[in-house]
N, C-alpha and C positions, 0 to 999 in steps of 0.2 A: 296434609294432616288436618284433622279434624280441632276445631276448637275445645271440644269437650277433655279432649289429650292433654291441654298444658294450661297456662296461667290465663289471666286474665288481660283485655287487653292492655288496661293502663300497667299494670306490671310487668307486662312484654315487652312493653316499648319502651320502658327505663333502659338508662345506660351503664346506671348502676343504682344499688340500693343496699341497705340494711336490714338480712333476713330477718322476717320475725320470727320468735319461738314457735318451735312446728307444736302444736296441743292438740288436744282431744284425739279422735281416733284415725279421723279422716286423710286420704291420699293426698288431696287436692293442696295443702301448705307444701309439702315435701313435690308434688309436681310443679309445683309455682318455681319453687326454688331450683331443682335442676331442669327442670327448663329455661330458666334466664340465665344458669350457668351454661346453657349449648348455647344459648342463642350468644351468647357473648364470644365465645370461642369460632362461631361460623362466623360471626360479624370480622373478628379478625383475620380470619384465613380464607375465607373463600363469601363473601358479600350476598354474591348469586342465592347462595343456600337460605337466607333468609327468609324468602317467599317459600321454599320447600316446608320450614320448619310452621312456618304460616298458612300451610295450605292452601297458598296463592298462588304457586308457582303449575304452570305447564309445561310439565316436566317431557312431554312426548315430543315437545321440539327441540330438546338436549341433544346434543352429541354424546356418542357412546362414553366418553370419558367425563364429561358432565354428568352424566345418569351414574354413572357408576360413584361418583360422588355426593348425589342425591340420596342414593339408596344405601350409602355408607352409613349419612347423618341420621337416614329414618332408620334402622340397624341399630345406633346407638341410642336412638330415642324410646324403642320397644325398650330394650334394658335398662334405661333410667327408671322406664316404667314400670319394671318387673321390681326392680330397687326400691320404689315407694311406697308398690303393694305390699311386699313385705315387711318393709318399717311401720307402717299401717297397721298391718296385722300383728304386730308383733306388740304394737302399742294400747290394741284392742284388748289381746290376752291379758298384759297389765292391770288396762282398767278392771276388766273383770277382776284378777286375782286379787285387787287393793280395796276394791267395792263389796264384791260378792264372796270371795273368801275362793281360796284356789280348789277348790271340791263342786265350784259351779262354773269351771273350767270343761270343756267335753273334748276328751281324750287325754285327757289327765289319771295320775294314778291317784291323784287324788278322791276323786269321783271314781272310778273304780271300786277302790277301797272302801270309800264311805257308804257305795249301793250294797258292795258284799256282806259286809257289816250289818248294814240294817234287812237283810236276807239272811240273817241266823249264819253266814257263814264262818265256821269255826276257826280259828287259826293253825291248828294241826292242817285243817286242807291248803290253808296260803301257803304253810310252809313247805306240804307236800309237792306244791303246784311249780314252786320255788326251785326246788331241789330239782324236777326233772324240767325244767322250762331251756327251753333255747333257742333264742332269735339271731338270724344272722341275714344282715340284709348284703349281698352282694353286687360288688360291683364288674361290671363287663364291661369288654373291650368293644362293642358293637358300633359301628360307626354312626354316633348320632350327636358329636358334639366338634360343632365347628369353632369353640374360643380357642384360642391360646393361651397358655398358663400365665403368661404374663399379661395378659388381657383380664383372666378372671382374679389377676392380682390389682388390677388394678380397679374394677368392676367393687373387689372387695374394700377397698380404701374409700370408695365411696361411699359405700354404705357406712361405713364407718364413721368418715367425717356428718353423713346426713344426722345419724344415732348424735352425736355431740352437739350438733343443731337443736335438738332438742332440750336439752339445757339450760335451767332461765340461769344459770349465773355467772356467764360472759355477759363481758362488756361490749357497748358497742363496736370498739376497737377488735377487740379478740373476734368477734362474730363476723364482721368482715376479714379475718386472717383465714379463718375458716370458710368462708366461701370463697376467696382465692384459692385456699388448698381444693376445693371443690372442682374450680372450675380449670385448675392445673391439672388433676387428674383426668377430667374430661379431656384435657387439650391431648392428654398423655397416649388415651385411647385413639382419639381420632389421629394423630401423627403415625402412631404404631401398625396400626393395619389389623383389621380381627381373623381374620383367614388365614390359615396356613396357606406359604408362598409351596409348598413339598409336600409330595403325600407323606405323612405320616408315619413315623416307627413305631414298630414296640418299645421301644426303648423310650420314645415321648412318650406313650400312651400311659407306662407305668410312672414316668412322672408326672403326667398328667393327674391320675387315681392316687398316689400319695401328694398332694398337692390340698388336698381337703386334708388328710392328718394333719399334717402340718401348721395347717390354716384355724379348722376346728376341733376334728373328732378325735385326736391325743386326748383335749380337756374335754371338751364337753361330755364324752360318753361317762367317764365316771363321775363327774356330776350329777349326769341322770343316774347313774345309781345311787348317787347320796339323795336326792329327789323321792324316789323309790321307798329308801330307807324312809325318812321324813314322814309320807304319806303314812306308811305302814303305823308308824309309832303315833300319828293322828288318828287312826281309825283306830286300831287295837291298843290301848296305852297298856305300860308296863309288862307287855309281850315282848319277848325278845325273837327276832328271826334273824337266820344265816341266808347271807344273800351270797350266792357264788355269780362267778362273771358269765353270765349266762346268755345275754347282749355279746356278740363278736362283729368282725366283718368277714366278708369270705371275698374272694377274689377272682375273676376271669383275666384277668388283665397280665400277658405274659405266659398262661397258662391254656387257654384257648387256642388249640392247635383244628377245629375244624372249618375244613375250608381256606384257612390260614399259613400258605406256606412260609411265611415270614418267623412263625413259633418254632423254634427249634428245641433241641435239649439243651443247647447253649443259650438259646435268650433266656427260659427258662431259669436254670442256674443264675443267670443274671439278675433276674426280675425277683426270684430269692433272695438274693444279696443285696440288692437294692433294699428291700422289701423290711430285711431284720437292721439295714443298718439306720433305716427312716426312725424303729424305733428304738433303737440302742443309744442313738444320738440326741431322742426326746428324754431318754432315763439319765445319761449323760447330763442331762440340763437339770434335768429336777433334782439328781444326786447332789449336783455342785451346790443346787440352790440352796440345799437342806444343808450343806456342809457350811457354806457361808451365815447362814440365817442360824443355828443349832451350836450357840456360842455359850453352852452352861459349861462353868467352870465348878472343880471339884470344891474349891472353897464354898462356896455358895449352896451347891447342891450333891450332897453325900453321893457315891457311886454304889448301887445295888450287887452285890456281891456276883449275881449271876450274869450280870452283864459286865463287870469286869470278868469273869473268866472267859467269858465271848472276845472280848476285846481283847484280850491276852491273844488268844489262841488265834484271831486276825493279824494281829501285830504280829506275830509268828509267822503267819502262814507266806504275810508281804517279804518277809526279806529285809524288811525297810524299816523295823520297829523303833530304833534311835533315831534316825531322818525324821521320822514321822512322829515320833514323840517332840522332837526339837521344834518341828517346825508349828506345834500346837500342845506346849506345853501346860497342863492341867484342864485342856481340854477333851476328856475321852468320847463326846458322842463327835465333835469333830473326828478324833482320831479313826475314830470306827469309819465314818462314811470316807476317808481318805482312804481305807482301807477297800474299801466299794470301788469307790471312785477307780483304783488302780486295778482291780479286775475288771469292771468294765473298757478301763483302755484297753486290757490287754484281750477282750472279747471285740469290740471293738476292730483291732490290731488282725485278728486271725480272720473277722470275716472281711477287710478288706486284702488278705491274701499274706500277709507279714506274719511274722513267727513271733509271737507274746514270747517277753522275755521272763514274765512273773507268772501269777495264775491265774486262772478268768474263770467266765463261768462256761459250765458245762452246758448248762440250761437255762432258762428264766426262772423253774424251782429252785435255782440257789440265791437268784437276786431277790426273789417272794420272801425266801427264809430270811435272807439277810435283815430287810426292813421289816420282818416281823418281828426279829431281835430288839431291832431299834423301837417299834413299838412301845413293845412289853420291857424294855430298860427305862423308857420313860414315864410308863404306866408304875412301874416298882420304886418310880422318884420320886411319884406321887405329880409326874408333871402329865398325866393321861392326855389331857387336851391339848396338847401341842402334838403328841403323836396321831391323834385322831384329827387334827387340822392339820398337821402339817408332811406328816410319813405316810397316813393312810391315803394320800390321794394318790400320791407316786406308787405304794404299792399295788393300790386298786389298777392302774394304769396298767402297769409292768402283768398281771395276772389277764385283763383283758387280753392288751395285744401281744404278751409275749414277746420271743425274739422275731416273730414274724408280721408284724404289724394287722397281715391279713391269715386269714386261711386258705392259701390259693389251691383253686382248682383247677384241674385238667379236666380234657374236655377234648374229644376227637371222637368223628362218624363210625358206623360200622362197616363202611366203607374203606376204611383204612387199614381195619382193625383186622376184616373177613382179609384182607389181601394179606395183611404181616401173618396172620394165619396159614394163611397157605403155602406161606413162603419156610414157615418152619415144616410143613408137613409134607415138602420137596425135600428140607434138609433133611429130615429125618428116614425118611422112606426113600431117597433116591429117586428112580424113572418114575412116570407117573405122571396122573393127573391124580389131586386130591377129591375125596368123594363130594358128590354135590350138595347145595347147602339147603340144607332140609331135610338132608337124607337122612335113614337110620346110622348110616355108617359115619357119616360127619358126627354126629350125636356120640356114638360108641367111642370116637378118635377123643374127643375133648375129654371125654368120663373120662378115658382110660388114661390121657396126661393129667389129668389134674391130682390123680393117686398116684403114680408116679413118682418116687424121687426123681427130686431136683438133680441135676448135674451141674456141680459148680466150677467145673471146668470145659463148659459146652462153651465156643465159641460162634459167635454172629457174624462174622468177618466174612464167610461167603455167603452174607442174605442180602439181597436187593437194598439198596440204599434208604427206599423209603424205611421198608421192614426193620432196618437197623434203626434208623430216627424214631421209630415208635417204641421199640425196645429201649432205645437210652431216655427216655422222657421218664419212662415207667421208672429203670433204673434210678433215675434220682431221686425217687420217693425213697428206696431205702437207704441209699447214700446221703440227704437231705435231712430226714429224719432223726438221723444217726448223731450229724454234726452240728447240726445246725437249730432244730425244734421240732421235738415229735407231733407238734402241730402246726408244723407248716403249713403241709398240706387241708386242704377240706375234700377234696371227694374226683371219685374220677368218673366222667357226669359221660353217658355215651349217648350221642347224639342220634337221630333216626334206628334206633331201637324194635326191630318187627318180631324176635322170637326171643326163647329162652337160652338157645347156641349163643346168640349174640353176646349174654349178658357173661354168659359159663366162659366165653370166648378172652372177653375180657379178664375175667379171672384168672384164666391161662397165661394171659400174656403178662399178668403180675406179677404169677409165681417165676414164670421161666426171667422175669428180670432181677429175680433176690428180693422181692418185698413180701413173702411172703413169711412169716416170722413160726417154730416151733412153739407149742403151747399147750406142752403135755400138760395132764391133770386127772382128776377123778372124771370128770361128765366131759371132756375137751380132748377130741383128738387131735395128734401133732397137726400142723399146719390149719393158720388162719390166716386170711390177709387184713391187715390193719386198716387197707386203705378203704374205705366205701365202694364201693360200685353201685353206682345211679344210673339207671335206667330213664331215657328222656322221650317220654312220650309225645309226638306233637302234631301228627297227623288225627283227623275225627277214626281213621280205622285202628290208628295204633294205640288209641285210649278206649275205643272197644273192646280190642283185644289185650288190655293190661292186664285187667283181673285173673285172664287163666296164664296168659305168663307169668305173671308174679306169684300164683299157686304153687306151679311147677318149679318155679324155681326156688321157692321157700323148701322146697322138699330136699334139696340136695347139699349133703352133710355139709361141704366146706362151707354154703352158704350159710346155713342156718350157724356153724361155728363163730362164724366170721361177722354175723349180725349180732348173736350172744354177747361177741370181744366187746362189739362196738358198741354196747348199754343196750340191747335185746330190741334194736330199732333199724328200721329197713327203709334207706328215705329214696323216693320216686319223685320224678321231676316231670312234670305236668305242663304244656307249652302251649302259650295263648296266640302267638304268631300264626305259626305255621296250621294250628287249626280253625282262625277266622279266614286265613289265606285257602284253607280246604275248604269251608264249608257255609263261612259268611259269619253275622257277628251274633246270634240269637241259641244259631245248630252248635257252633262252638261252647260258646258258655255252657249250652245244656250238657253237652256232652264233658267236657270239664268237671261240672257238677255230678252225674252220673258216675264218670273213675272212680272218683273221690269217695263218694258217698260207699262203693263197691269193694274197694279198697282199704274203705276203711274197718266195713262188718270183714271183709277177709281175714287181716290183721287180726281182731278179733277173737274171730274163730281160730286161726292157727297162733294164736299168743306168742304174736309178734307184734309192734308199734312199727305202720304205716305213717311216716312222715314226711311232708310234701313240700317237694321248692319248684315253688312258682315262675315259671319264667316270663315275667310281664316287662312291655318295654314301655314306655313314655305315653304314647299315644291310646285310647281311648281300646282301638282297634286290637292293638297288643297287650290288652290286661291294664290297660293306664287306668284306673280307678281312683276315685277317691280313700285312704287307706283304711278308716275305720269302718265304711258302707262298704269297702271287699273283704274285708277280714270275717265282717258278721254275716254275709252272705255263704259263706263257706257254709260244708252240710255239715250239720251237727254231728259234734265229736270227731272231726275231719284233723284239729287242730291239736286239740291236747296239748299246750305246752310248747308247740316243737311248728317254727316258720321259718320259711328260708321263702326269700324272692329276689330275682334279679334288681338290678337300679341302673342306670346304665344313660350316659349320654346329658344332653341336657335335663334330664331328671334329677341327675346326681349335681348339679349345679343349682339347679333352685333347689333342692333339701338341704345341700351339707356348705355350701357355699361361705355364709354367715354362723355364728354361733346361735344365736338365739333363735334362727329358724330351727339349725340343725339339732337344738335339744328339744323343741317341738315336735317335729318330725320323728325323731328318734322315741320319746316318751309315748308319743300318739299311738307310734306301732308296737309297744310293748305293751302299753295297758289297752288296745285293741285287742293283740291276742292274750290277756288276763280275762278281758271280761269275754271272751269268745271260749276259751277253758274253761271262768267261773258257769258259765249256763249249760253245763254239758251237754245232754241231747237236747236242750234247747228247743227251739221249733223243729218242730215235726209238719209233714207234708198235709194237710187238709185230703178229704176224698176230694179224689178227681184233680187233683194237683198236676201231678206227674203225668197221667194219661193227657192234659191239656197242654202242659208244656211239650212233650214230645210229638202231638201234633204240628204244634206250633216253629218248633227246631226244624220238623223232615218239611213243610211246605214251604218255610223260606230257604233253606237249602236247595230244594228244589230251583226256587227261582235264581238265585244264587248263582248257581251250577250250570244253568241256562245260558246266563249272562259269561261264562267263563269262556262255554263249550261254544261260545257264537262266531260262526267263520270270521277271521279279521282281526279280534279280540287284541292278540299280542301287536299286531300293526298298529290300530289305534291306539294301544295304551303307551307303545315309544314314540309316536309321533304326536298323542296331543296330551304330552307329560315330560317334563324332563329329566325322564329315568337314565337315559346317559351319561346326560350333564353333571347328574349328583354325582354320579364317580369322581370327577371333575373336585370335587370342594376339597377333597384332601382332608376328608373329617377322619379318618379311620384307617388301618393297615390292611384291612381285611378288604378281598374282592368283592364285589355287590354278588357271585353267582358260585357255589359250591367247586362244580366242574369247572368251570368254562362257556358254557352250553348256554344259547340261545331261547330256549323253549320256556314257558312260564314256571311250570315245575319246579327248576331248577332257578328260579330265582329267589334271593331270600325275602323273607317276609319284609324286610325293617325299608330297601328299599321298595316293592311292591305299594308299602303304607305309605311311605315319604313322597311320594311320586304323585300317589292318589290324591293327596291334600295340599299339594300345592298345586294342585289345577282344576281345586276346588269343587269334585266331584265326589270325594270321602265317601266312597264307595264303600270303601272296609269297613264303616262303621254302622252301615244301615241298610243298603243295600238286601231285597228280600224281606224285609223287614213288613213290609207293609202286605206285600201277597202272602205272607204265614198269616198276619192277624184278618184280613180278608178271607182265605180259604176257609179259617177256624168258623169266622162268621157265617158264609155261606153254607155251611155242613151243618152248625149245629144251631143257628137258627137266632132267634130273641135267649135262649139257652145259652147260647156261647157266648153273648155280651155281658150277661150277668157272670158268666163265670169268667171271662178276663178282668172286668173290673173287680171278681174277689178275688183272684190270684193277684192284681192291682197294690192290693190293700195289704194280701198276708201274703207273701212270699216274695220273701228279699231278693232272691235271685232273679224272677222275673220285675222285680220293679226297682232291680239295679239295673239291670238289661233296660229296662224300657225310659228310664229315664236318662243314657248317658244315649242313648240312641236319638232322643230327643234334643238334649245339648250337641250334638254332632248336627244332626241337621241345622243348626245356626251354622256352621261354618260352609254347608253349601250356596255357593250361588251360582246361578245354572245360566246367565247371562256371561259369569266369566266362564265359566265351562261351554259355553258355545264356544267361546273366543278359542279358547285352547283345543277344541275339537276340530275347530277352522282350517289347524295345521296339519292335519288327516290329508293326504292325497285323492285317497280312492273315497267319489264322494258318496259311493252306496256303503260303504261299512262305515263313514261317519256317521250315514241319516240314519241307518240301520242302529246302530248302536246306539247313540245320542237319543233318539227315540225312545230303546228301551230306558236309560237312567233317568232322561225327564217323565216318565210315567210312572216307573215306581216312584222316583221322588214323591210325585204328587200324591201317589197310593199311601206313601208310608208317613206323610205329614198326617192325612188327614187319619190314618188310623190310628195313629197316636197322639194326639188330638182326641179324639172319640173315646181310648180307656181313661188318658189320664184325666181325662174331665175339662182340659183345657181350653184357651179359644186362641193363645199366643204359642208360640215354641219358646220354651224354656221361662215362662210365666211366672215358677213354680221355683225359678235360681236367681232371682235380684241379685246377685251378685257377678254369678256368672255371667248373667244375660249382660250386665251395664258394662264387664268390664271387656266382651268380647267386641259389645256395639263401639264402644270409642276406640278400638283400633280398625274395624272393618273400612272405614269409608279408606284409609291408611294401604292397609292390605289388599284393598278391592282395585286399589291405582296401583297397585306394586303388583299387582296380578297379570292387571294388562299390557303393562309395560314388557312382563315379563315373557308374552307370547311374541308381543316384536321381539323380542328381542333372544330367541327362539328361533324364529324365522329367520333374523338377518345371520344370526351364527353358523344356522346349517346353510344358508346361501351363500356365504362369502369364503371368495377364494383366496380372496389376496390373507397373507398370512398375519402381518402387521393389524389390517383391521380386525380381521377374525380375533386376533389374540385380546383388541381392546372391547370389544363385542362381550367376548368371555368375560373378562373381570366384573363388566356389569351384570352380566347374566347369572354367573355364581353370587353377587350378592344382592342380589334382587332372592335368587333360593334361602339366604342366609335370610334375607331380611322378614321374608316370608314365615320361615320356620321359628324365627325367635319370636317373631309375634302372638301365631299360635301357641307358642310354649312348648313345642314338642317336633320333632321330625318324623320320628318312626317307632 
């Protein structure tokens, strides 16, 4: 380890001491400090490690089981360090808000509000923007997180105890109890082990993903709407706005059936139930609390006529009115919330499978009503401020997350979809083959089921097994809905998506499972489906071809019925993966951008609202952006109101992990897309914009697509990467490869990125990159320089692109990417290959270099730049370690070594990947 990493040395080398108060803004107190809490804890259990944590140690003479406990400690050292960054930042924000006033905070609604404002924007339009706004950031089950809940529980205790470190008002006594709790939790983590011993279930994965509710986003999210509220009433004073719960989460986790045979209709129903009882049991807490705390007795405070007949007709409704008068005599807002309290048990009661013996609630609208009662009974007592501090948070809560905490999504190929398809069009038709797919008559067969009465006595029982599991998944959207929360569900998302059958196909298979609801009317004919159907784009040809499929399919009744139900909005999911995996990282963006912008004048034009969810993963490569620089990049009018983006993985662990990140984060991305609505068509494209970026997309695709198409390709990239091994960590339920199948194609994006960047060749993120801005040059001359450095200047899209291309190349080093290309067999498709990536490297440094003005990489990110240099020198020895250790696991037969081989090997990947911040 590098000294720049941790304390100092005369601080290092105490045995013990007296934290000082961490102040000002800076990492470095809070790194002194948990680093003399590791170094004390390695001191007692393992001695050796001390030189590790010192950057002394020559760790390549280790034995496999000594390394694997090197690379444990450097594993938890990254995380202390990710822990300090953001008490850091978190203390930064502060300063600013206490100094400069929280409106010189950037990505605050504060600022927001206060630039709209002084931009003549009216408040009729905030409120308009208001009314139709809806964020929901979701989270997926994608395998890209190797803690264990009880690790990220304990991960969070530290943070916690460091935040009280900051405190000048312990004593010296109490300040050393606290760095004992400090370094007991360290000890906690290192005894525990971070790596799942088992692959992984769904059933962990979804408590995994409510494990952040729990932890923060129950509270915190409606605080950012009191946040929200706050701002508003600072910019516009004595305006009144209605803010609805417009902020949700949405859900993959449990609901993700592609590629996933582990998702059944059973986990499913499970991962529902899980899901409303994580928050039934948070209202449970807050009901009590409010009933404990809410001690006005009638002598003291008159009872309002209308909420005693509410309370009457509660006390009625229990069964219980004498018990429950007895046991809270002349106290009626007690009485009422006892009144709560006993329908929630007995909601509660039913969704854990038991039969409520009183009444409950049918919905989360009757627990809303309930506390609205209680509100405005305390509002007519003249006690308003207790309702608005102490009922309004619970209800704001309860209205977010409902009885479903999340909005889980489904989610299956059309691969799946096209076969449970065919399997109905064998039942139905008998002998036969079904028509082909493309065909006119496959087209004809769907039209004419989907006008079709339903048979509500068709039986499934002789459809193929799979056929039947994708029927009963569907089926419990209406089963689900029914019993449980009409928004449970958020959307049923189809994966590799290539025509308009595909989407019609899915709608068929809705109806034929009962979701499909009558909905006569004047302008509405019977049969809409409630559920969404998303279309998931994520090939560069299948975002080409969006615009006229989603013409065609806007045109066909059910559809356009079924988008009117769902608030006159058609949302399309947009994939950053799988199109930097087609095309590289420049052709993708571009193309991305191009849907979007295509989709959006279509919208438009057929007055419909085009609303798009993003499916970005963690890494650079997959949409990882920074959030307010991707949101304003969007093309203008793309946004309107209406965001949806994946989160997924160790992403979801540094946002929502802590409270005060997670109402950062969360705040940043709502009044990101405020001010990306407030500037409507915003920037507009410059002449010659578009025609220079789409040169610039087709020549590094080109080169891109070279490098894919190069004999050996898939040899080299399992042999000098350990794409195997990831399977190996037990991060995720899900297979690394859709099929089965061997070929690159078929394998998924998340590991293809993870694989890249641990053998330090992060291809997916630059790669091509330098032969597009080269080509541009060599064509159009001293012409094309001036015009990349004004595309440079004004267009976000291109100098988001070229800037996160620039922080990527920091993370190559082409010294340890020899190393790891070593392990290549066949030595012509190593030199071969290796050849080509150390030349673009060097092509694409110096062209980017050349637009941005620069003479360093990443010059232009002091922050970034400092905070990836003091873990490299770290990472760059845990690189090479990890090619031996590579080698010795595929060489060794004996089973006993091999097995201890492995454990260092997976965490040396762990170690690797926490460092960068990201896997895939």
């Amino acid at each position: 380890m590098t000294r720049t990493l941790h304390a100092s040395p005369g601080l290092a080398e105490a045995s013990a001491f007296a934290p000082p108060v961490i102040t000002g803004t800076s990492a470095e107190q809070a790194l002194d400090i948990l680093f003399q809490a590791l170094l004390d804890v390695a001191r007692r259990h393992d001695p050796d490690l001390e030189a590790v944590l010192h950057g002394t140690a020559d760790i390549s003479r280790f034995s496999p089981e000594m390394l694997a406990r090197a690379l444990q400690v450097q594993g938890i050292w990254f995380h202390l360090i990710s822990i300090a960054e953001q008490n850091a930042a978190m203390r930064r924000r502060r300063h600013v808000e206490r100094t400069e006033g929280r409106a010189a905070l950037s990505g605050s609604f504060a600022k927001v509000f206060a630039e709209a404002r002084a931009k003549g924007i009216q408040p009729a339009q905030i409120q308009a923007l208001l009314s139709d706004l809806r964020i929901r950031p979701t989270l997926t089950a994608h395998p890209t997180e190797g803690k264990r809940v009880t690790v990220l529980e304990k991960f969070r205790r530290i943070y916690l105890v460091l935040r009280e470190l900051e405190m000048p008002r312990w004593t010296d006594r109490e300040r050393n109890g606290l760095m004992n709790e400090l370094r007991d939790q360290i000890e906690l983590v290192w005894m525990t082990g971070e790596l799942h011993l088992e692959k992984a279930t769904v059933e962990r994965e979804v408590a995994w993903g409510l494990h952040f509710f729990d932890e923060t986003l129950f509270e915190m999210l409606p605080e950012t709407m009191d946040t929200l509220e706050e701002s508003l009433a600072e910019a516009y004073p004595g305006t009144s706005f209605k803010v609805p719960p417009f902020f949700q989460f949405g859900s993959w986790i449990g609901g993700d059936r592609d590629g996933n045979p582990y998702v059944t209709a059973a986990v499913t129903r499970q991962a529902l139930h899980r899901n409303a009882l994580a928050s039934l049991n948070r209202y449970r807490d807050g009901v009590h609390e409010l009933g404990r705390t809410l001690s006005l007795t009638e002598r003291a405070l008159p009872l309002p006529e209308t909420f005693r007949q509410e309370l009457d007709r509660q006390l009625a409704e229990s069964g219980q009115a004498r018990a429950i008068a007895r046991r809270n005599p002349g106290e009626p807002y007690r009485q009422y919330l006892t009144c709560v309290l006993r329908k929630l048990d007995a909601t509660i009661a039913r969704n854990e499978g038991e039969h409520p013996s009183g009444p409950d609630y049918a919905s989360a609208d009757g627990l809303i009503e309930d506390l609205r009662t209680l509100e405005r009974g305390l509002e007519d007592a003249k006690c308003g401020a207790l309702g608005r501090d102490l009922v309004r948070p619970v209800r704001r809560m309860v209205e977010i997350f409902r009885f479903s905490t999340v909005r889980l999504d489904l989610r299956e190929n059309t691969t799946r979809t096209t076969e449970t398809l065919q399997a109905l069009w064998r039942q139905r038709n008998g002998e036969g083959e079904p028509p082909a797919l493309g065909s006119a008559a496959w087209r004809q067969w769907l039209d004419a089921e989907l006008v079709r009465p339903r048979d509500p006595e068709r039986s499934f029982e002789s459809l193929p097994d799979a056929a039947r599991e994708t029927l009963a998944t569907f089926a419990l959207v209406a089963e689900m809905r029914e019993c449980l929360d009409r928004e449970a569900f958020g959307a049923f998302v189809l994966s590799m998506t290539r025509s308009v059958e595909d989407i019609l196909g899915a709608y068929l298979l809705a109806k034929e499972a009962g979701v499909f609801l009558d909905a006569a009317g004047p302008e509405i004919r019977p049969e809409i489906c409630p559920l969404a159907i998303v279309p998931l784009f994520e090939t560069i040809d299948d975002l080409r071809a969006a615009p006229a499929i989603m013409r065609e399919l806007l045109g066909v009744p059910v559809v356009r019925r079924s988008t009117r139900w769902q608030g006159g909005v058609q949302e399309v999911m947009i994939g950053y993966s799988d199109s930097n995996k087609d095309g590289g990282f420049v052709a993708a963006n571009w193309e991305l951008y191009k849907a979007q912008s295509k989709l959006t004048r279509l919208g438009q034009e057929l007055g419909v609202g085009i609303a798009f969810f993003h499916g970005r993963g963690g890494s650079v490569s997959r949409g990882g952006v920074p959030t307010h620089r991707g949101i304003m990049a969007q093309p203008p009018g793309s946004i309107r109101g209406r965001f949806r983006t994946t989160e997924q993985g160790e992403v979801v662990s540094f946002k929502y992990a802590n409270r005060g990140t997670a109402a950062y984060q969360m705040e940043l991305l709502a009044a990101s897309v405020f001010e990306h609505a407030l500037a409507g068509d915003g920037e507009r494209a410059s002449v010659g914009h578009d025609d220079a970026l789409e040169a610039l997309a087709g020549a590094s695709r080109a080169a891109y697509v070279r490098l894919l198409q190069t004999d050996g390709l898939v040899d080299y990239f399992q042999s000098a990467s350990p794409l195997d091994e990831i399977a190996l960590l037990n991060i995720g339920s899900r297979p690394a490869r859709r099929f089965g199948a061997r070929s690159l194609s078929d394998l998924r994006a998340i590991p293809w990125v993870f694989a890249w960047s641990q053998n330090r060749h992060v291809i997916t993120g630059w790669y091509g990159v330098g032969s597009g801005l080269a080509s541009f040059l060599e064509v159009r001359g001293r012409d094309g320089e001036a015009t990349l450095k004004r595309l440079f200047q004004e267009s976000r899209v291109f100098r988001l692109v070229l800037d996160e291309v620039e922080k990527t190349l920091m993370m190559v080093d082409l010294d340890i990417a020899r190393a790891y290309a070593g392990l290549v067999p066949d030595a012509g498709v190593r030199d071969r290959i290796f050849a080509m990536i150390e030349a673009e490297y060097a092509l694409t440094r110096e062209m980017v270099l050349r637009v941005s003005g620069g003479t360093e990489l990443a010059e232009r990110f002091p922050l970034f730049r400092d905070r990836l240099k003091g873990r490299l020198p770290t990472i760059n020895q845990v690189g090479r370690e990890q090619v031996e250790l590579l080698a010795r696991y595929r060489a060794e037969t004996d089973e006993d070594r091999r097995e201890a081989v492995k454990s260092a090997l997976l965490l040396s990947i762990n170690c690797i990947a926490v460092a960068f911040g990201s896997t895939g």
